[in-house]
C-alpha positions as CSV (number, residue, x, y, z in Angstrom):
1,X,69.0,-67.5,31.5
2,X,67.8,-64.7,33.3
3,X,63.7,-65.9,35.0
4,X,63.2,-62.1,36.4
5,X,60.7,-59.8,35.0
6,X,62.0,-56.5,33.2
7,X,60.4,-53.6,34.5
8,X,58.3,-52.9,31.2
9,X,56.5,-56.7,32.2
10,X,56.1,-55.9,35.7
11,X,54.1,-53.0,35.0
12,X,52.1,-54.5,32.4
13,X,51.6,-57.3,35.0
14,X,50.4,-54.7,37.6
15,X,48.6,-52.6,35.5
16,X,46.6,-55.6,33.8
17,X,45.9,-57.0,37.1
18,X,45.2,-53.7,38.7
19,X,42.0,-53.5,36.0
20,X,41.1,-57.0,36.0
21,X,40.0,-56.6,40.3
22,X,38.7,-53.1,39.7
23,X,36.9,-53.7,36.3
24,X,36.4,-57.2,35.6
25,X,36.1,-59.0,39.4
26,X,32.9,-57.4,39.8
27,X,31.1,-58.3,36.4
28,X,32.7,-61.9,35.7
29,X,29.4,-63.7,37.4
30,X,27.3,-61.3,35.3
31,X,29.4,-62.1,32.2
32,X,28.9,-66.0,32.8
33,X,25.2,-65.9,33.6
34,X,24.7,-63.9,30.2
35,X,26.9,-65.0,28.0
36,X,28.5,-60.9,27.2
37,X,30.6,-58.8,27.8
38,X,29.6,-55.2,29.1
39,X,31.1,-53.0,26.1
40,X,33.0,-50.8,28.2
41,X,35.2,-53.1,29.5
42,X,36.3,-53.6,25.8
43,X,36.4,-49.7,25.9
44,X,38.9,-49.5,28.7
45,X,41.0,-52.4,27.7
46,X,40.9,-50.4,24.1
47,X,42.0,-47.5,26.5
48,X,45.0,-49.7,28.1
49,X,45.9,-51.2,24.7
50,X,45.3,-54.4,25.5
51,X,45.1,-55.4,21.9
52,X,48.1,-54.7,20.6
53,X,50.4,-55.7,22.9
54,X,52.2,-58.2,20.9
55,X,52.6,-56.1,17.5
56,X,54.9,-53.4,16.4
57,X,53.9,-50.3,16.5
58,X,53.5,-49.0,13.0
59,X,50.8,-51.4,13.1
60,X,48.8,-50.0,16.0
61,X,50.4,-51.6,18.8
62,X,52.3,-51.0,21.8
63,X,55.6,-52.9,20.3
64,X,56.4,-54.9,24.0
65,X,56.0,-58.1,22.3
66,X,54.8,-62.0,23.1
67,X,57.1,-62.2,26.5
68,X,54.6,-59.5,27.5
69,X,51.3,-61.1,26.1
70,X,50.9,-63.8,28.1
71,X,51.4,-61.8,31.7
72,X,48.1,-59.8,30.5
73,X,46.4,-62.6,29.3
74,X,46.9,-64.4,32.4
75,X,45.8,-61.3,34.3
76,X,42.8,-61.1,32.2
77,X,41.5,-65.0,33.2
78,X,42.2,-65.0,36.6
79,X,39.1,-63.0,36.5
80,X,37.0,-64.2,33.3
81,X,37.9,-66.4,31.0
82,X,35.6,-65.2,28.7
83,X,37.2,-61.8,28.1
84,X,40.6,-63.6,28.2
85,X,39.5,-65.8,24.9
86,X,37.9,-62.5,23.0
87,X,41.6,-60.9,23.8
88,X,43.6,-64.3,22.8
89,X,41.0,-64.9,19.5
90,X,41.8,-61.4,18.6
91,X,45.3,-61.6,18.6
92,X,46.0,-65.5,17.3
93,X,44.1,-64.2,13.7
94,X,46.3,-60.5,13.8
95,X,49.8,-63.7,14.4
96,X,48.7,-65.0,10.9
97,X,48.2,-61.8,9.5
98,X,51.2,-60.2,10.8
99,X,53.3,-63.4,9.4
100,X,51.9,-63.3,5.9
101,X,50.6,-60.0,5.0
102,X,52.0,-57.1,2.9
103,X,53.0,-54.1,4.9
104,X,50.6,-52.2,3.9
105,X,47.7,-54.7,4.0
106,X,48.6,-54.8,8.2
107,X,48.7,-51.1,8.4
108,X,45.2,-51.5,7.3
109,X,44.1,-54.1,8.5
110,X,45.6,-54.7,11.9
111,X,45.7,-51.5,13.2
112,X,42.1,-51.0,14.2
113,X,41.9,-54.3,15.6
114,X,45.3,-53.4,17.6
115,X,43.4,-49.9,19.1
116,X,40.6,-52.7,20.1
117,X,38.3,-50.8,17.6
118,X,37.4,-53.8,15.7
119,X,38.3,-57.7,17.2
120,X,39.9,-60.0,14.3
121,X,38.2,-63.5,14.3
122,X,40.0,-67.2,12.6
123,X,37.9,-69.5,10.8
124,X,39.2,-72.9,9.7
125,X,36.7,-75.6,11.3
126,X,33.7,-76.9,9.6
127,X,30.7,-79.0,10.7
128,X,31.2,-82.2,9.0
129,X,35.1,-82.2,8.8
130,X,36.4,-80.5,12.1
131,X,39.5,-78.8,11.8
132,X,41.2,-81.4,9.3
133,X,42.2,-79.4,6.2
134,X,42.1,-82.4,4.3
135,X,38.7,-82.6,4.3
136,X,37.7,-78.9,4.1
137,X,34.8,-78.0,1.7
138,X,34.3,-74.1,1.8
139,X,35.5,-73.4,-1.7
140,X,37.0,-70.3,-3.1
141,X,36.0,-70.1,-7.3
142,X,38.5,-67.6,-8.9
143,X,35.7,-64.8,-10.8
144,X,37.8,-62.3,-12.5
145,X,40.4,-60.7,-10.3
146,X,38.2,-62.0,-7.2
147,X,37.2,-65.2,-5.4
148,X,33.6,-66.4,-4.2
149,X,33.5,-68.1,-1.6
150,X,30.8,-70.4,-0.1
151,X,30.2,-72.7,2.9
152,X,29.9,-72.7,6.1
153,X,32.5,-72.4,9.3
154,X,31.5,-73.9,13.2
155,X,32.5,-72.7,16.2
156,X,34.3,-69.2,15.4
157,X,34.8,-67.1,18.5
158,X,34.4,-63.1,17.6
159,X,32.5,-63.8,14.7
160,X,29.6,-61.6,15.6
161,X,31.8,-58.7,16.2
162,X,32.9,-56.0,13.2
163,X,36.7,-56.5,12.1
164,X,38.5,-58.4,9.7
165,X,38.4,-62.4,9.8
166,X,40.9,-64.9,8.0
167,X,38.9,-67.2,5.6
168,X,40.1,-71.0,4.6
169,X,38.6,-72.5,1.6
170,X,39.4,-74.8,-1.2
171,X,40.5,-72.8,-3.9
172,X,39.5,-74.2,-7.1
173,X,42.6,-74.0,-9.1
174,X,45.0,-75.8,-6.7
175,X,41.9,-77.8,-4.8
176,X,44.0,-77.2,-1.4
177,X,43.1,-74.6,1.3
178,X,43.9,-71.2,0.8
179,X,43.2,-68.4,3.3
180,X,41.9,-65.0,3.0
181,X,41.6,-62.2,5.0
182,X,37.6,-61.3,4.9
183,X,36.1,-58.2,6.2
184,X,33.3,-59.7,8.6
185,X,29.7,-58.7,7.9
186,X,30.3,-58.3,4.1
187,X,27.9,-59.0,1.3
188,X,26.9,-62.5,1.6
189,X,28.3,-63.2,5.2
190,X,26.2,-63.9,7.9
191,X,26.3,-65.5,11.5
192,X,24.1,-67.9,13.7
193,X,22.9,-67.1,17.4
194,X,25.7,-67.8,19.6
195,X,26.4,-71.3,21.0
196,X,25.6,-71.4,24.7
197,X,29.2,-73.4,25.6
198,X,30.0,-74.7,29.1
199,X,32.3,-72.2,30.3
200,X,34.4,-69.1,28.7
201,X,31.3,-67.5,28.7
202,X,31.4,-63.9,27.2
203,X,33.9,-65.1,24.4
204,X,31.0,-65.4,21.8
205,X,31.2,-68.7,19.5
206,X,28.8,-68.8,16.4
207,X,28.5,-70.3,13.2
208,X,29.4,-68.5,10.0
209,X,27.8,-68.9,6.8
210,X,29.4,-67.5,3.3
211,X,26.9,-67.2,0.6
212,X,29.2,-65.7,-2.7
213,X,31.2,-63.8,-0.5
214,X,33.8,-61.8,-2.7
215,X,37.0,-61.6,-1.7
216,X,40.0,-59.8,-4.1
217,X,42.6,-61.8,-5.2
218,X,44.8,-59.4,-3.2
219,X,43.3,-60.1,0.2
220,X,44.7,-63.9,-0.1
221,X,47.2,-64.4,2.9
222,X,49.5,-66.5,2.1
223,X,50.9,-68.5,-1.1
224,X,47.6,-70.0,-3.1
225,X,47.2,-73.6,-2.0
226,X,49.1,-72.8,1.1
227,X,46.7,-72.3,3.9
228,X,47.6,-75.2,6.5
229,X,50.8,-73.0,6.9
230,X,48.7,-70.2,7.6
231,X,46.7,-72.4,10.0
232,X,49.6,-73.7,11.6
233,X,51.3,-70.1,12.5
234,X,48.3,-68.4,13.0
235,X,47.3,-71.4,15.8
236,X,50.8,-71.9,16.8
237,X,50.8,-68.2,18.3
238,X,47.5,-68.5,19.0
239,X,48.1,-71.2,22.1
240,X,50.3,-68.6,23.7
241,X,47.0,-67.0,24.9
242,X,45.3,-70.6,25.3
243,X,48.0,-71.6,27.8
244,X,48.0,-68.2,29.5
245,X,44.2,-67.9,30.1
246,X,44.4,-71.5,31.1
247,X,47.2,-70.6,33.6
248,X,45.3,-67.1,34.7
249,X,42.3,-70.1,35.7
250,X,45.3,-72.0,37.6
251,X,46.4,-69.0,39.5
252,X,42.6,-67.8,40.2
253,X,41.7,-71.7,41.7
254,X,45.1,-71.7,43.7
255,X,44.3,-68.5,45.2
256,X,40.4,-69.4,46.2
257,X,41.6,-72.5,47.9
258,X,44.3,-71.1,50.1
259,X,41.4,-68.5,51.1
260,X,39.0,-71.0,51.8
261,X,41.1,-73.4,53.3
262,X,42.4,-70.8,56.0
263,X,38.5,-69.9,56.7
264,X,36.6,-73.0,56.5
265,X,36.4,-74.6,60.3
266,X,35.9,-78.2,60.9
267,X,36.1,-79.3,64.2
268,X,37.0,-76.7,65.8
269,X,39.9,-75.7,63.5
270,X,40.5,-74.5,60.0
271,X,40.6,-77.2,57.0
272,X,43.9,-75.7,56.3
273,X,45.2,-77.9,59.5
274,X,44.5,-81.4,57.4
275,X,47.0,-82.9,55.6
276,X,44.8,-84.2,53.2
277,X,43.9,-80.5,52.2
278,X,47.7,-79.3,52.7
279,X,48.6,-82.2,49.5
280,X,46.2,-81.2,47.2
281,X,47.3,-77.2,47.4
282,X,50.6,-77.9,47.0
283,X,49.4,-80.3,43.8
284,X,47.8,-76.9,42.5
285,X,50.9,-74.6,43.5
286,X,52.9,-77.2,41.9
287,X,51.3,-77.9,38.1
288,X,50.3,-73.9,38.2
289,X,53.9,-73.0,38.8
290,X,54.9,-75.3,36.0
291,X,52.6,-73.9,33.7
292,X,53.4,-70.3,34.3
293,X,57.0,-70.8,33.1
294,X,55.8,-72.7,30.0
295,X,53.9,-70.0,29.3
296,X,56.5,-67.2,29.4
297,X,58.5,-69.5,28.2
298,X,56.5,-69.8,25.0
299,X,55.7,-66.0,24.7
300,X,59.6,-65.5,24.6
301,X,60.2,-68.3,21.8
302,X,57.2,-66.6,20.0
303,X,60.2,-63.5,19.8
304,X,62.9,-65.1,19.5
305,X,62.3,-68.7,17.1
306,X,64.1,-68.7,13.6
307,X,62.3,-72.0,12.9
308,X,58.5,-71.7,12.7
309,X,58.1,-75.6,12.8
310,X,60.5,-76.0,15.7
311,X,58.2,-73.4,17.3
312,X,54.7,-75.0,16.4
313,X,56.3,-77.9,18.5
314,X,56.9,-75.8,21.6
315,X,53.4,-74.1,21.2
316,X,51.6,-77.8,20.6
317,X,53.6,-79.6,23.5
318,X,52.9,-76.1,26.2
319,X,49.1,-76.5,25.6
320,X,49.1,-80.0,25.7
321,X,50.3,-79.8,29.2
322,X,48.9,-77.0,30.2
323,X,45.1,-77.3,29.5
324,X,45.4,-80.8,30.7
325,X,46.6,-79.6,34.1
326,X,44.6,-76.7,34.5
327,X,41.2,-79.6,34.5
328,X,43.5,-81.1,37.2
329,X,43.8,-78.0,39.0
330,X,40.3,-77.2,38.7
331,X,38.7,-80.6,39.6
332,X,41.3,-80.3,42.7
333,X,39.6,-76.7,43.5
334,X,36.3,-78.2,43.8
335,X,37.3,-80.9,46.0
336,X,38.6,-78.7,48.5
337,X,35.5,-76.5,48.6
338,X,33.5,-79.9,48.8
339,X,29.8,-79.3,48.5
340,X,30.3,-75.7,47.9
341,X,32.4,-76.3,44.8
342,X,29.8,-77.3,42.3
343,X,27.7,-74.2,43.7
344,X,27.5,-71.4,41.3
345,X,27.9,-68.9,44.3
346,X,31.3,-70.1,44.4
347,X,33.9,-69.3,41.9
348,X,36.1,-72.2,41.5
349,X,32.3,-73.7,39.6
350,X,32.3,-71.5,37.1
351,X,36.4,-72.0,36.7
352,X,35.6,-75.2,36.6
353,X,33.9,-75.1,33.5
354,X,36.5,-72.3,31.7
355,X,38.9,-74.7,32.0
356,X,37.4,-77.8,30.5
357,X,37.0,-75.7,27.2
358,X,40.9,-74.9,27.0
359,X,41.4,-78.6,26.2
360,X,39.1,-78.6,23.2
361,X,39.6,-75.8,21.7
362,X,42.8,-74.6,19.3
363,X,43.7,-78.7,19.0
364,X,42.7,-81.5,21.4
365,X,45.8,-82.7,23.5
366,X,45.9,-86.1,21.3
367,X,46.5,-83.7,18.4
368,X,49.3,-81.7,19.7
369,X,51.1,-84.6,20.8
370,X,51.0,-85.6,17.5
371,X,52.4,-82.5,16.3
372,X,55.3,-82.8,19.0
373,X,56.0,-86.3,18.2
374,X,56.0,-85.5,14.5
375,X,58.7,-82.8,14.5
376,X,60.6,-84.8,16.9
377,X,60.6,-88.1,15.0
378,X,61.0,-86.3,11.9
């Protein structure tokens, strides 16, 4: 059990980090207030590759794997949360595709998306039924050696961006969900405006609406009828970049309060001096330090799990825990910045509001705790 960083990490640590302060520091305000992100910063993560950090590299990535993925997605949301979610969207739909595609169909498919030439987009959830595949009702009619397929999809991040995006629907033949890997902006696919969220600002959410979109037979991913398995990969990877940009938020709060706390004067001495002040740091140090390591931990099991269901556990349980704390750590931030917290000129507001979303989105804590309790009880 070795907790050190290999030198390959520590780089991509330091490099990620070195273009988070430099690059993204001084837009993240600008990237809040309008809801976007500047294209070039896509560009020069693109330039970094960023994108393909967990994937091998006959697929367009760099090869260094999940243990590394979560040190640049952490990077990433200590300064925008936002960008971190595009980057963690992005890569949670390429998990799916890289588990259940043909070789060839991720040569083709992944690649770009890997280069950060196209972003890859996951759409399960539906307005009337939520994300309980049970109760889905986008169908998928078999026409010949193709599907159609119609309804509608809520709440998908990236879907307003070109690159491939994996499709559930009802198939008709088998009436259970099937996904399919969908190139976005094809006949018969359209978006809404996008929904003005809370916080993660940047990391686009819209609707999606399929109007006989047709998709070849070959582009199914995954057996027919099999799609909560493809849900539950592709979202079990997925809430490695959940935690981390949850944990990024941690790290960014922790560090604003030990700054303010060591400038803010109160009777003739910094607030730094209370006690009071002194508890609720360590509280943050303490639940952001516990995060961290469920978070690496996770991006290591990611590599090194023979049991996908054993590893949805550790994936449901680690962003239970972690999105719940990082509302602790955030609600604890504003406390110690006291008036000036729930200011927008002051950072820990608008981390405030990135970390509320984390708790809602990829599986409500209730929900993974069912899925932990399930596999445990089982």
């Amino acid at each position: 059990m070795d907790f050190r960083l290999s030198k390959e990490q520590e780089l991509i640590q330091k490099t990620v980090r070195e273009f988070a302060e430099k690059y993204l520091v001084p837009v993240a305000d600008q990237i809040d207030r309008e809801n976007k992100v500047p294209p070039e910063i896509y560009r020069k993560m693109a330039e970094l590759e960023l994108f393909g950090i967990p994937f091998a590299e006959e697929f367009g990535g760099t090869g260094a794997g999940y243990s590394c993925y979560p040190l640049a997605v952490e990077q990433i949301a200590r300064a925008s949360g936002g960008v971190a979610l595009t980057l963690s969207v992005n890569t949670l739909a390429l998990s799916a595709i890289n588990v259940f595609a043909s070789p060839e169909q991720k040569k083709q498919i992944m690649t770009p998306c890997c280069r950060g030439e196209k972003i890859a987009s996951f759409a399960f959830t539906e307005p009337g039924t939520g994300s309980d595949p049970k109760q889905i009702t986008t169908t998928a009619v078999k026409d010949g050696d193709s599907y159609l397929i119609n309804g509608t999809k809520r709440f998908i991040s990236c879907a307003d961006m070109a690159g491939p995006i994996v499709i559930f629907a009802k198939d008709d033949e088998t009436n259970f969900p099937t996904g399919f890997m969908v190139e976005k902006f094809c006949p018969g696919y359209s978006v809404s405006e996008p929904w003005h969220k809370i916080g993660m600002r940047g990391g686009t959410m819209t609707d999606v609406f399929l109007k006989d979109v047709r998709v070849p037979a070959a582009n199914m991913l995954g057996p027919k009828g099999q799609g909560y398995w493809v849900l539950q990969a592709g979202i079990a990877f997925g809430k490695i970049g959940v935690s981390s940009g949850a944990l990024g938020g941690m790290q960014a709060a922790l560090d604003l309060c030990v700054k303010y706390a060591k400038e803010k004067q109160h009777r003739d001495k910094t607030i730094a001096k209370f006690q009071g002040v002194q508890m609720d740091i360590a509280k943050i140090a303490e639940k952001t330090e516990a995060a961290r390591w469920l978070c690496y931990r996770l991006g290591c099991l990611a590599e090194t799990s023979k049991d996908l269901r054993l590893f949805a556990k550790e994936a449901a349980l680690t962003k239970s825990f972690v999105t719940e704390a990082a509302v602790d750590v955030s609600r604890l931030a504003i406390a110690i910045h006291g008036s000036y917290g729930v200011m927008q000129d002051y950072a820990v507001e608008r981390i405030y509001r990135d970390m509320i979303i984390g708790e809602q989105v990829e599986g409500v804590a209730d929900l993974q705790r069912v899925i932990t309790a399930s596999i445990l009880l089982a």
